[in-house]
N, CA, C and O atoms as a DFTB+ gen file, in Angstrom:
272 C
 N C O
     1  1     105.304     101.779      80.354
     2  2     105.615     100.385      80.636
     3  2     104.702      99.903      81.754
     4  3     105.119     100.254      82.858
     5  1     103.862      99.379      81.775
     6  2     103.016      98.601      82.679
     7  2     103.490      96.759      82.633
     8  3     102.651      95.889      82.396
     9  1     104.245      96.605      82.773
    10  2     104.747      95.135      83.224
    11  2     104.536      94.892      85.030
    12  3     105.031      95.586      85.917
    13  1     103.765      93.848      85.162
    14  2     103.968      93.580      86.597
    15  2     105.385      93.552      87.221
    16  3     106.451      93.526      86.604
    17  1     105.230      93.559      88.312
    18  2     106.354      93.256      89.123
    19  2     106.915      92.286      88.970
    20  3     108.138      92.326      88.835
    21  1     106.131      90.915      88.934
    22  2     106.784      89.655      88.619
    23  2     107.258      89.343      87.441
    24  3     108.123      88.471      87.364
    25  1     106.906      89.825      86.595
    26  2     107.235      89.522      84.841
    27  2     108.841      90.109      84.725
    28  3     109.517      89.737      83.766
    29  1     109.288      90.826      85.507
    30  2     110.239      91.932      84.823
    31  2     111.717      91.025      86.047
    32  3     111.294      90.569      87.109
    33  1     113.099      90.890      85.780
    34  2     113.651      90.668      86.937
    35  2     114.605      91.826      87.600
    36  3     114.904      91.782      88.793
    37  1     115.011      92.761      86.811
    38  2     115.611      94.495      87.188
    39  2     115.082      95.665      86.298
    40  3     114.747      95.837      85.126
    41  1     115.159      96.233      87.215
    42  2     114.556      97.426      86.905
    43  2     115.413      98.620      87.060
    44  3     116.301      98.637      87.912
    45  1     115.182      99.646      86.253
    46  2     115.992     100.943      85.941
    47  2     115.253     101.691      87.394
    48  3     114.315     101.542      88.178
    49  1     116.499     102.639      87.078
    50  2     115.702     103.704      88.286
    51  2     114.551     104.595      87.617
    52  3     113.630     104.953      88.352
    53  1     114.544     104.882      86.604
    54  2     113.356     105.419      86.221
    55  2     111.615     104.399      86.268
    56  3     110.477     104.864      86.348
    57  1     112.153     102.629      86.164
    58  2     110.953     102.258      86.849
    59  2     110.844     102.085      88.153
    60  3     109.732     101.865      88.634
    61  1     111.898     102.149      88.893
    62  2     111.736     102.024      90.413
    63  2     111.054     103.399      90.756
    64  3     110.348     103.433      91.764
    65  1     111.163     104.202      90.220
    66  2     110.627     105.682      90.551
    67  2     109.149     105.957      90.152
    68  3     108.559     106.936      90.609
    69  1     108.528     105.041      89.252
    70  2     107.702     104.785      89.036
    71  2     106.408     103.990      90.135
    72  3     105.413     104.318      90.781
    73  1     107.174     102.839      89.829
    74  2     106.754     101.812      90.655
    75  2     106.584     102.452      92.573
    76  3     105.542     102.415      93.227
    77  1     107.184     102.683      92.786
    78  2     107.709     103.329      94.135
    79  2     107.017     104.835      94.473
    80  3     106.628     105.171      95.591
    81  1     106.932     105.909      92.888
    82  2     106.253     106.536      93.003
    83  2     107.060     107.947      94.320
    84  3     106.396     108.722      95.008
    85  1     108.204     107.869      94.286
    86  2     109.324     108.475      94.727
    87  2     109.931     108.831      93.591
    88  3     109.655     108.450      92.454
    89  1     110.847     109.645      93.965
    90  2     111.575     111.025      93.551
    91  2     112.937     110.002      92.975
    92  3     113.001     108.837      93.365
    93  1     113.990     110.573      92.022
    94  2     115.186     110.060      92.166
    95  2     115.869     110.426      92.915
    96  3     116.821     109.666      93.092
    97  1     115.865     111.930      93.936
    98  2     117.053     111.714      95.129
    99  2     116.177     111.119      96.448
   100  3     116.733     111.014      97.541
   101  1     114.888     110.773      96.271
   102  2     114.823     109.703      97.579
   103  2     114.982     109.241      97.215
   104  3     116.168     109.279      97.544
   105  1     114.925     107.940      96.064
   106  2     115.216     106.481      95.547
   107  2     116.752     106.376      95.965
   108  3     117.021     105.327      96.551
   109  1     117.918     107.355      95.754
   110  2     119.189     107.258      96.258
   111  2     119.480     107.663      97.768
   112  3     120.500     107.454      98.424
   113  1     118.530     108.178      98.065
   114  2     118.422     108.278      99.938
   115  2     118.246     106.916     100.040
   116  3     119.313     106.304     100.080
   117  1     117.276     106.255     100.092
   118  2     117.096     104.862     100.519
   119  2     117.836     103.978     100.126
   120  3     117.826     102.861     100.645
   121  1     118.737     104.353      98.986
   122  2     119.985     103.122      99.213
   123  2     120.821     103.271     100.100
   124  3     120.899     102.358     100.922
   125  1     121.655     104.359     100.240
   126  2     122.318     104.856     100.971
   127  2     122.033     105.317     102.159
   128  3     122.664     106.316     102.506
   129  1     120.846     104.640     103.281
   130  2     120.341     104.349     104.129
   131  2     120.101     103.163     104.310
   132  3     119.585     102.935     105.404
   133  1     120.279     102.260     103.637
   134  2     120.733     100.871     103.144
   135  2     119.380     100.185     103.180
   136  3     119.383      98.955     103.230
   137  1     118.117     100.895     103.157
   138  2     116.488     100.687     102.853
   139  2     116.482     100.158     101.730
   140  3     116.529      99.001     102.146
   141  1     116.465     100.063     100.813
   142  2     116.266     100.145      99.386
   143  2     118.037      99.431      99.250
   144  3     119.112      99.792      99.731
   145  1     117.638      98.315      98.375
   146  2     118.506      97.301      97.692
   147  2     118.681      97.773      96.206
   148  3     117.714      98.228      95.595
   149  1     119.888      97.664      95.644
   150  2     119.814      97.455      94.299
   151  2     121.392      97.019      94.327
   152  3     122.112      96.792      95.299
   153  1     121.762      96.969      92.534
   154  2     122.470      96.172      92.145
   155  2     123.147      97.056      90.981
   156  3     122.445      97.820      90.318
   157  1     124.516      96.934      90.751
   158  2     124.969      97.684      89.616
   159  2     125.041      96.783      88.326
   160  3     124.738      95.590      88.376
   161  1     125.338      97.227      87.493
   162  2     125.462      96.685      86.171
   163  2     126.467      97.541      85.373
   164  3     125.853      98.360      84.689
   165  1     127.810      97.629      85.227
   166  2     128.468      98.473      84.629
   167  2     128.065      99.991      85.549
   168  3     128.461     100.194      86.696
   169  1     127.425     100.703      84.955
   170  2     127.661     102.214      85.197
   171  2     125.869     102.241      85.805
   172  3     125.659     102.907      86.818
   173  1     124.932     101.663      85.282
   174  2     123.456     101.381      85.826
   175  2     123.225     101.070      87.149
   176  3     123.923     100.213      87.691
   177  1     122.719     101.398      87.495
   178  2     121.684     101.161      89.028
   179  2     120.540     100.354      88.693
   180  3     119.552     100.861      88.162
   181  1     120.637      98.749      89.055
   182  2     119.257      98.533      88.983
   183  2     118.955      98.096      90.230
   184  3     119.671      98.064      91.230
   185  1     117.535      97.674      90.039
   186  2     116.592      96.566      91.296
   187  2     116.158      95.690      91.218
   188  3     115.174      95.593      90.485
   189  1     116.617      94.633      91.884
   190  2     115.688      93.383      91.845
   191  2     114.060      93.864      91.919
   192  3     113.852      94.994      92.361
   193  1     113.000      93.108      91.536
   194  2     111.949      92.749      91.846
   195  2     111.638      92.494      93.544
   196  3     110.718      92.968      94.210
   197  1     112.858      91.480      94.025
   198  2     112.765      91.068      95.323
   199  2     113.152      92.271      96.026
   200  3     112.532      92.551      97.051
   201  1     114.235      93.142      95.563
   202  2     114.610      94.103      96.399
   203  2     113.337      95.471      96.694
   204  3     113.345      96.271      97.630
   205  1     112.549      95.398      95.809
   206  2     111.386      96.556      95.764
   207  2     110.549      95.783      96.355
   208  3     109.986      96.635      97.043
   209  1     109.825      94.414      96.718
   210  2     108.851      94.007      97.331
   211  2     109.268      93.961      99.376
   212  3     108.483      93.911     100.323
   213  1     110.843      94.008      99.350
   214  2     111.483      94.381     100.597
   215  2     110.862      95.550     100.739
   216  3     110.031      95.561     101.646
   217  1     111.022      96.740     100.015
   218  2     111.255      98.050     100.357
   219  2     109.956      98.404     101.153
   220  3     109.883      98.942     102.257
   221  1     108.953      97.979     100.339
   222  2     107.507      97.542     100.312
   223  2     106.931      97.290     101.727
   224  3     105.992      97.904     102.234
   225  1     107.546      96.430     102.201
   226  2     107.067      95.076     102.991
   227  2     107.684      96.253     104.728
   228  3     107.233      96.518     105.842
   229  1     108.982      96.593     103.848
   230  2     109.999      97.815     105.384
   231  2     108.745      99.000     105.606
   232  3     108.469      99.448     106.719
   233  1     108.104      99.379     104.435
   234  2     107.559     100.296     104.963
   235  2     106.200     100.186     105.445
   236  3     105.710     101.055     106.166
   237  1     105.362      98.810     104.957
   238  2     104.216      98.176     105.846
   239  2     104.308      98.206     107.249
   240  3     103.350      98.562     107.935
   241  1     105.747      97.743     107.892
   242  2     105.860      97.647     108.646
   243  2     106.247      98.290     109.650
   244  3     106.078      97.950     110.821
   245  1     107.077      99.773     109.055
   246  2     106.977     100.942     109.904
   247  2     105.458     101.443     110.059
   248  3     105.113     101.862     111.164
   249  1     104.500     101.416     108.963
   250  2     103.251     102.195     109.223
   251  2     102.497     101.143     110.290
   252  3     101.488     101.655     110.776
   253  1     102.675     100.260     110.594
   254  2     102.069      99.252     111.636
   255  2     102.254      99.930     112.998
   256  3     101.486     100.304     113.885
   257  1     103.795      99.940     112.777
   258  2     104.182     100.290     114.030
   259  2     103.991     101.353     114.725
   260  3     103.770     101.502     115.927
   261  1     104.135     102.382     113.520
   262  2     103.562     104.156     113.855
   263  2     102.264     103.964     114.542
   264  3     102.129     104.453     115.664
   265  1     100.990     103.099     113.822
   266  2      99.761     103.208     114.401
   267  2      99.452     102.376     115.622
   268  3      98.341     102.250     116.136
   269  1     100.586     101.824     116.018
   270  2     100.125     100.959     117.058
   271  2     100.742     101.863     118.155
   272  3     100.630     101.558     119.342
């Protein structure tokens, strides 16, 4: 599946794991570190689009900070 980020509006954990390029028990570390947003659907775990460009944006901004 190669769909941009913007085209798609939730995503499975198997594309967040993708996309993210993380493991599935970090992808559930970072929720439950309350890093990483998602959303249920019945028995599914998904992610916003917006919630993965957060995750994104949290960790730009720790590596800023590390190097400064």
């Amino acid at each position: 599946m190669n769909t941009p980020l913007e085209d798609t509006q939730l995503y499975r954990i198997t594309d967040a794991m993708r996309l993210l390029k993380l493991s599935r028990s970090l992808i559930y570390d970072q929720i439950r570190a309350g890093r990483l947003s998602s959303v249920k659907q019945g028995r599914a775990r998904l992610f916003t689009a917006n919630g993965i460009r957060k995750y994104i944006a949290l960790l730009e901004t720790e590596a800023a900070e590390e190097a400064a």
